[in-house]
N, C-alpha and C positions, 0 to 999 in steps of 0.2 A: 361438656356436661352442664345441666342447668337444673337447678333446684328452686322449688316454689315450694316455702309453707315447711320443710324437711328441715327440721334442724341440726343435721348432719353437715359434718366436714368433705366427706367425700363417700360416693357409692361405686363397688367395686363388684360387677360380673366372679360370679365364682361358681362353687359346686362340692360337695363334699360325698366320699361314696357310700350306698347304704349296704345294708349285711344283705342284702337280696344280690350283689353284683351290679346293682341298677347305680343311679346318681341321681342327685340331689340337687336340684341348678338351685341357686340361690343370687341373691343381691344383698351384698352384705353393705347397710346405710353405718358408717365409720362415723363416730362420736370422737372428740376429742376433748382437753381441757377447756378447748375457746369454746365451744358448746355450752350453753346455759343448761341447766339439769330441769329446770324447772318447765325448759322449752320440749325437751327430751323425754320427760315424765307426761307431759299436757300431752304430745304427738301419741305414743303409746297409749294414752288411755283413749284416746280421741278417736282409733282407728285400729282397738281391738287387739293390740300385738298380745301375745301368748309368752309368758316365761319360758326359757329354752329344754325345762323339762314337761310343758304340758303340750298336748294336742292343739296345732293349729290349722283349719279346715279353712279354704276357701270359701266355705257356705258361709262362715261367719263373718267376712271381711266384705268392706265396702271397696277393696281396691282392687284392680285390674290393673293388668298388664298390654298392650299393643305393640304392633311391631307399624312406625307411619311408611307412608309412600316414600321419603323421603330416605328410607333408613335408619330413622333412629327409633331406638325402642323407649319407651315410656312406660313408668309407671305410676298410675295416677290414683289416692288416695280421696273418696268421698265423705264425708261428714257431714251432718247438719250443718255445721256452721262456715262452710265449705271444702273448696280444693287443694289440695296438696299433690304436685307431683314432681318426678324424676326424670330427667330425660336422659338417657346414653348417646353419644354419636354415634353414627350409622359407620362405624369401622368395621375393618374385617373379622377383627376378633369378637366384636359383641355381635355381630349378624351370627357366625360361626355358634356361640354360645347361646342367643335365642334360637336357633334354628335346633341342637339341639337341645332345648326344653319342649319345643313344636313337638322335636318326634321324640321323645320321652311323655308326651299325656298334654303339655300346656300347660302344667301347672308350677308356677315357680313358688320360691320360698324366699322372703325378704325379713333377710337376719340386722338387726339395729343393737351395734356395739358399743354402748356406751364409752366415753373417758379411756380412750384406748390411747397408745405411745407411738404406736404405728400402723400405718396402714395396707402393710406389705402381707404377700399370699403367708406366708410362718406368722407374721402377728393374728392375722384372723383364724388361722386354723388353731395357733396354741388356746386363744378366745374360745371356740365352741368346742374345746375338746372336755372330757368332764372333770371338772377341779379348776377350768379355765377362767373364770368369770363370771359375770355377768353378760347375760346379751337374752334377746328376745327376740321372737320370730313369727309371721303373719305370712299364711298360705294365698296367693296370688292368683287367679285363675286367668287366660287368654281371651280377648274377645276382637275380633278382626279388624280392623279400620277402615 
């Protein structure tokens, strides 16, 4: 995994399900203590994230998602002042989980956990669940490579 400009500890493939029966593929970007808040606060306002109770659209975000030749998935945020992005390894479990977001619409959701303890599937789901936290989330759209 490689990170440019993300001031996150680590980014974690996940998904959470909605009341329709559908799912919710997400990339949850894990903040920890060693995380600067100031680096955390600048990334977020720099690239649109939405509070975990408001509306986050794709239309509104300068970031995209890809799937490279290579296998690995990216996510790469644009700004003014420039690039920011995520790389995944082209593993079987993130192919499996891009593939589906592919056939759920293409559209992922990249959730940033601030000052979190851990980084395990129960720490981030206790995180977005409601009374959990903090955390904030930017609607991701696909574009092919």
């Amino acid at each position: 995994m490689s990170f440019n400009g993300v001031p996150v500890t680590a980014a974690v493939p996940t998904g959470a399900p909605r009341s329709d029966g559908g799912w919710d593929l997400a990339l949850a970007l894990v903040g920890t203590a060693q995380d600067r808040r100031d680096e955390v606060d600048a990334f977020l306002a720099r690239h649109h994230f939405a509070p975990h109770d408001e509306v986050a659209r794709a239309k509104d975000s300068q970031a995209r998602w890809t799937i490279e030749k290579d296998g690995r998935v990216v996510v790469t945020f644009l700004a003014a002042d420039g690039v920011a992005h995520v790389a995944l390894p082209g593993e079987e479990g993130v192919r499996r989980w891009a593939a589906l977001a592919l056939a759920t619409g293409g559209t992922l959701a990249v959730w940033l956990l601030p000052e979190m303890s851990g980084m395990g599937p129960e720490d981030i789901s206790r995180r977005i669940t409601p009374g959990g936290g903090e955390w904030w989330r930017l609607s991701v759209g696909f574009v092919p490579a």
